[in-house]
C-alpha atoms as a printed R data frame, in Angstrom:
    type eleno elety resid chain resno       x      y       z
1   ATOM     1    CA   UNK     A     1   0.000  0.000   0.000
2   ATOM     2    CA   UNK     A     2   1.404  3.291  -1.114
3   ATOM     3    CA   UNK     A     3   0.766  5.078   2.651
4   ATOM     4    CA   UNK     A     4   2.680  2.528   4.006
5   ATOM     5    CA   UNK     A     5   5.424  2.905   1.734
6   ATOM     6    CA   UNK     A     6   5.299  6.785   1.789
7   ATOM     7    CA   UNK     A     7   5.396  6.883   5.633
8   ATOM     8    CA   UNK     A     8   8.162  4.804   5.948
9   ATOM     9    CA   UNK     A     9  10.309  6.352   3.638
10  ATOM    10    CA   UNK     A    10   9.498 10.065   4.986
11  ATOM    11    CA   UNK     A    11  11.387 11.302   7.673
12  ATOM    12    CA   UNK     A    12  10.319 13.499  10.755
13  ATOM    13    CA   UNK     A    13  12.624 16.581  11.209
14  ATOM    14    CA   UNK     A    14  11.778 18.481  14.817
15  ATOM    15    CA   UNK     A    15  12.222 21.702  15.450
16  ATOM    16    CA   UNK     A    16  12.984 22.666  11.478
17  ATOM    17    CA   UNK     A    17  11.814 25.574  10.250
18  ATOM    18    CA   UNK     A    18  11.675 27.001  13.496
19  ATOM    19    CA   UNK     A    19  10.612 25.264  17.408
20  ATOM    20    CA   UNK     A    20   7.863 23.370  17.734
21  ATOM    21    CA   UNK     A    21   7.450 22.225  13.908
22  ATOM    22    CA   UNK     A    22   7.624 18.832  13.127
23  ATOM    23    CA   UNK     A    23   8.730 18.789   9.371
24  ATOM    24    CA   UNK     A    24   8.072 15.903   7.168
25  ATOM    25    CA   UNK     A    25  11.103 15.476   4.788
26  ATOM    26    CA   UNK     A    26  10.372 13.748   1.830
27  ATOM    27    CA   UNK     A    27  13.620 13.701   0.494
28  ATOM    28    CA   UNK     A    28  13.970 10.052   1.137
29  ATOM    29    CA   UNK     A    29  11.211  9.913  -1.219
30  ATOM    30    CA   UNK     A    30  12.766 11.264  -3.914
31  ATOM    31    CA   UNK     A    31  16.223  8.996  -3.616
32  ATOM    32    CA   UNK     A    32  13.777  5.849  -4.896
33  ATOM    33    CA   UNK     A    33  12.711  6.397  -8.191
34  ATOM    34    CA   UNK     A    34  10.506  3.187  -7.660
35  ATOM    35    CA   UNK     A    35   8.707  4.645  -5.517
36  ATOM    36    CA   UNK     A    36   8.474  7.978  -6.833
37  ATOM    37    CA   UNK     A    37   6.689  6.352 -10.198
38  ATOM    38    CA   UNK     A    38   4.695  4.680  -7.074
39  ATOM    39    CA   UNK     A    39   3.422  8.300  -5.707
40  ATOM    40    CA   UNK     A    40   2.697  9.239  -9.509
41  ATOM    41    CA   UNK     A    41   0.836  5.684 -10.270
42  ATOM    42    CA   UNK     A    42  -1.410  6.612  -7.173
43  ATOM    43    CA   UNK     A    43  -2.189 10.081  -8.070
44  ATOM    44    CA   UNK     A    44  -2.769  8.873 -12.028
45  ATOM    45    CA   UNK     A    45  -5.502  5.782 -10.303
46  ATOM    46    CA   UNK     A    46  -7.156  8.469  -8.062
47  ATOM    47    CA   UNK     A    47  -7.984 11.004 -10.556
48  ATOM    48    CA   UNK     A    48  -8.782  8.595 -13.236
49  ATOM    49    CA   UNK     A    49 -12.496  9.932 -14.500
50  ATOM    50    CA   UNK     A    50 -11.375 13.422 -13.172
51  ATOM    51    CA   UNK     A    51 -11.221 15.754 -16.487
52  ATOM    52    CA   UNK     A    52  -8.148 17.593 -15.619
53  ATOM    53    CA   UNK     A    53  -6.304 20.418 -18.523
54  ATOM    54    CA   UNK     A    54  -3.285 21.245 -16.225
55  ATOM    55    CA   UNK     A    55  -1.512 20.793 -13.290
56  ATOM    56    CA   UNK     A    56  -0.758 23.647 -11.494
57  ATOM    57    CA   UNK     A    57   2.363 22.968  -8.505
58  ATOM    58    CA   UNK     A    58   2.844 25.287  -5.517
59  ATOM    59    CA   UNK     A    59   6.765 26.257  -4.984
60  ATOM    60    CA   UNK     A    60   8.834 24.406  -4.302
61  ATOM    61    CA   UNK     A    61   7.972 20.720  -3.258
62  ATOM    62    CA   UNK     A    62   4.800 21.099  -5.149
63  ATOM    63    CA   UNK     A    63   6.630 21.361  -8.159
64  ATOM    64    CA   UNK     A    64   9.324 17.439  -7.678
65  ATOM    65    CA   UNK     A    65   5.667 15.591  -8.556
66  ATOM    66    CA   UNK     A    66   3.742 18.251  -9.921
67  ATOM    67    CA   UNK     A    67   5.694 18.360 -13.236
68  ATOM    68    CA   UNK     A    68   6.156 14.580 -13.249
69  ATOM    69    CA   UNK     A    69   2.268 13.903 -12.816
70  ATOM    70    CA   UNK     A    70   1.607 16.438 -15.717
71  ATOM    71    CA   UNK     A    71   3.838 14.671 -17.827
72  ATOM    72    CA   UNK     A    72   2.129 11.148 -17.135
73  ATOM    73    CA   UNK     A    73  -1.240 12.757 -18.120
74  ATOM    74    CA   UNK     A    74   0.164 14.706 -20.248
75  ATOM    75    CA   UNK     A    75  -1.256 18.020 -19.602
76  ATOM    76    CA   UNK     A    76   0.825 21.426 -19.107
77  ATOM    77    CA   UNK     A    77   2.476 22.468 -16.185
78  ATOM    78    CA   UNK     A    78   2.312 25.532 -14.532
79  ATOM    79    CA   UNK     A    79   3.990 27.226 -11.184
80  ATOM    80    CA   UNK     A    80   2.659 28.692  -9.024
81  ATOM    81    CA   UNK     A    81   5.930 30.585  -7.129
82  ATOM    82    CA   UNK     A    82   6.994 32.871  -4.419
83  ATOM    83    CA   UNK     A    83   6.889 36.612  -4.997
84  ATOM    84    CA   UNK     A    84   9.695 37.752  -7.335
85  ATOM    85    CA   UNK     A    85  10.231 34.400  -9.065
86  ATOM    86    CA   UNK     A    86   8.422 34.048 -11.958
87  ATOM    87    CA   UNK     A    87  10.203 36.649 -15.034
88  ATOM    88    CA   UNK     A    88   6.641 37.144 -16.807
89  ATOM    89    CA   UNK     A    89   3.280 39.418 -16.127
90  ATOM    90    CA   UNK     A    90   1.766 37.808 -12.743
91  ATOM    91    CA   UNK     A    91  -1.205 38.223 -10.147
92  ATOM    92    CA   UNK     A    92  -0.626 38.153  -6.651
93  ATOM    93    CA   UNK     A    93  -2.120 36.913  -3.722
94  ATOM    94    CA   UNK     A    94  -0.927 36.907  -0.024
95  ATOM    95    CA   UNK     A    95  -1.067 33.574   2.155
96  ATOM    96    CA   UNK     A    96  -0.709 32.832   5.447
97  ATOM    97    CA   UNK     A    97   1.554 29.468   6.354
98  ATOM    98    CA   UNK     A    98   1.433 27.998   9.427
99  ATOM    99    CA   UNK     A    99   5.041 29.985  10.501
100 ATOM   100    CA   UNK     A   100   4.660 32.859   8.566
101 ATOM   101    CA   UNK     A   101   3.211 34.613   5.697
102 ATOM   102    CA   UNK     A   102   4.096 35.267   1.922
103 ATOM   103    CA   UNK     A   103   2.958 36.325  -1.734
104 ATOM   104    CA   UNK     A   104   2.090 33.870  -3.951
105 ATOM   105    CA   UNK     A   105   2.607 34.717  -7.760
106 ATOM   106    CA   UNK     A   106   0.916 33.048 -11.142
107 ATOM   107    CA   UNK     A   107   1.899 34.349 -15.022
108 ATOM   108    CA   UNK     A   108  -1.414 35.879 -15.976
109 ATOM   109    CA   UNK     A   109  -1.449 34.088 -18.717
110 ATOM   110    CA   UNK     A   110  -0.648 30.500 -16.822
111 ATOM   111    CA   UNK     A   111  -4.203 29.580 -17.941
112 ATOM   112    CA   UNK     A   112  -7.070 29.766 -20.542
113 ATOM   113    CA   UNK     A   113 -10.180 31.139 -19.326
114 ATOM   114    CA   UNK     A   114 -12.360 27.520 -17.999
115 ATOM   115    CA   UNK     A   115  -9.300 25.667 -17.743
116 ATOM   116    CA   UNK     A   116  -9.728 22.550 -14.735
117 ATOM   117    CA   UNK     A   117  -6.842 22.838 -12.679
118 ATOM   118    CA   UNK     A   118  -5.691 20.065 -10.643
119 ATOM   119    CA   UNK     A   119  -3.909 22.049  -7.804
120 ATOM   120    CA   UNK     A   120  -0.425 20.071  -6.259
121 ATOM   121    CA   UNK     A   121   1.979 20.404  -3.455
122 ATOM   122    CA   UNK     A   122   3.510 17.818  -1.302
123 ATOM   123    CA   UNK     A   123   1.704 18.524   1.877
124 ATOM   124    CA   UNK     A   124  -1.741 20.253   3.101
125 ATOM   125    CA   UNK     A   125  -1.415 21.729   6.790
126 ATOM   126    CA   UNK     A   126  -3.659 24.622   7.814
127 ATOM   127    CA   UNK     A   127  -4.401 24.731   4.047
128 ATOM   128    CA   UNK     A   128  -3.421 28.670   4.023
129 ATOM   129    CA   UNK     A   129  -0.903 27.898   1.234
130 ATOM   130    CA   UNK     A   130  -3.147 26.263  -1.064
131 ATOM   131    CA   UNK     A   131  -6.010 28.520  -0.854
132 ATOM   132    CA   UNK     A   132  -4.018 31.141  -2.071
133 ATOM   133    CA   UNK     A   133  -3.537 29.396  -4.816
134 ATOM   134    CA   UNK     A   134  -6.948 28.882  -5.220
135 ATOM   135    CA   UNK     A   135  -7.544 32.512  -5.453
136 ATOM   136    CA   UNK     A   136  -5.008 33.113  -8.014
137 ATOM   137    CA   UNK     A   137  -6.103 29.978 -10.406
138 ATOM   138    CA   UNK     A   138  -9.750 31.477 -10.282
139 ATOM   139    CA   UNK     A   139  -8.916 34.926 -10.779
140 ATOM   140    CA   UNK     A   140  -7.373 34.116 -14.026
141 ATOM   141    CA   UNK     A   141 -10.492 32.466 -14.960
142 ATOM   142    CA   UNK     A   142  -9.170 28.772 -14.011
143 ATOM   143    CA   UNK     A   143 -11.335 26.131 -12.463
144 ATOM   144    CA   UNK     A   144 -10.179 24.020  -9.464
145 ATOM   145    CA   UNK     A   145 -10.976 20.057 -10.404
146 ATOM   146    CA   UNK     A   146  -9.323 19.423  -7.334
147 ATOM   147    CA   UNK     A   147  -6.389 19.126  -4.966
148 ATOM   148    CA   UNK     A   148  -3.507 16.432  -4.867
149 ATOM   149    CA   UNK     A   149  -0.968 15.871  -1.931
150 ATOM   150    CA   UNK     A   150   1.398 13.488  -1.230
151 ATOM   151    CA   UNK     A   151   0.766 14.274   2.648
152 ATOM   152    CA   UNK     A   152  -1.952 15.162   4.902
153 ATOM   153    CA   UNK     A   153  -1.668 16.500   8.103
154 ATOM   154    CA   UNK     A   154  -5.431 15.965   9.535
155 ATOM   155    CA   UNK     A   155  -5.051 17.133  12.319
156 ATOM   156    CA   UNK     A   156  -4.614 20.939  10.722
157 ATOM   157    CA   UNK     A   157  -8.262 20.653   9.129
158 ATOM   158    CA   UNK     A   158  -6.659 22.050   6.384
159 ATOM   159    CA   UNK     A   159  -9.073 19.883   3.836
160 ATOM   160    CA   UNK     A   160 -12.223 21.928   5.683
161 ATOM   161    CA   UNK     A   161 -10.543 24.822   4.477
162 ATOM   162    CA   UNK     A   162 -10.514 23.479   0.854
163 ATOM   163    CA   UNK     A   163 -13.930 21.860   0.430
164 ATOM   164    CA   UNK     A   164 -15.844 25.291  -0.395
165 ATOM   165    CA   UNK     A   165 -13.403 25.002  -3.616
166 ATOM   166    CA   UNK     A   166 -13.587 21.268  -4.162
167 ATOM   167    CA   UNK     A   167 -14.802 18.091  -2.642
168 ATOM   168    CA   UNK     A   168 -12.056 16.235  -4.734
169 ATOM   169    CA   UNK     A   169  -9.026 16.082  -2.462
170 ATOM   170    CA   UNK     A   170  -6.447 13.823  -2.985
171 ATOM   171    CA   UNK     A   171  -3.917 12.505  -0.601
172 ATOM   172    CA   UNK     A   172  -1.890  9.473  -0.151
173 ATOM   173    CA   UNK     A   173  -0.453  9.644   3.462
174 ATOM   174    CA   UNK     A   174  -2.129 11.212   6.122
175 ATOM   175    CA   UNK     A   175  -1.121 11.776   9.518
């Protein structure tokens, strides 16, 4: 079973980025490619019947499967980066993480107007990250088809957070 597989292979870093965080690393992950075309098998069989026109992956872990799931399905790729990162026209939208805050930038012309966008990063916390990027898909006329992760951490509620968006939220180890 992939969650089995995922959970032993990521690693628990304490006090990293700052006391009191427990940081999953999945690094480890990424050192098997095995089980890396695992984590993309597993995303391709849970959004099989989903109609899906890109992939959209939130900087920076968001982008390791992101870009490999788009190629499986292949479907586009876009990023969705930190402020000051991306060299063409963008939107903006602030976001508040669970140790801080930031901008979150998209090229305004990432997508076409009606576009279903499959939204990715590694993990869902407090789910602050990801509805940012919400925001900034929509605004541009996007529509979310849904949310992948490779990790959920439950206990956050960060899926409640996310389900005014899209019932269709994908994760494959959850904590």
């Amino acid at each position: 079973m992939i969650s089995t597989k995922l959970k032993n292979a990521i690693r628990d870093i304490p006090d990293f980025p700052k006391p009191g965080i427990i940081f999953k690393d999945i690094t480890p992950i990424l050192k098997d490619a095995g089980l890396c075309s695992e984590v993309i098998e597993a995303f391709v069989l849970e959004m099989k019947g989903d109609k899906i026109d890109v992939i959209a992956g939130i900087e920076s872990r968001g982008f390791l499967f992101g870009l490999m799931l788009a190629n499986r399905l292949q479907i586009p790729f876009v990023p969705i980066r930190k402020q000051g990162k991306l060299p063409a026209k963008t939107i903006q939208e602030p976001c508040e993480l669970e140790y801080g805050s930031a901008i979150l930038e998209l090229h305004q012309d990432a997508l076409i107007a009606g576009q279903r966008v499959m939204i990715h990063d590694d993990l869902l916390a407090t789910g602050g990250t990801v509805s940012a990027a919400t925001r900034l898909v929509q605004k541009i006329g996007g529509v979310v088809a849904g949310y992948s992760f490779v990790i959920s951490l439950d206990f956050l509620n960060g899926k409640e957070k996310l389900r005014g968006d899209s019932e269709n939220i994908i994760t494959l180890a959850s904590y």
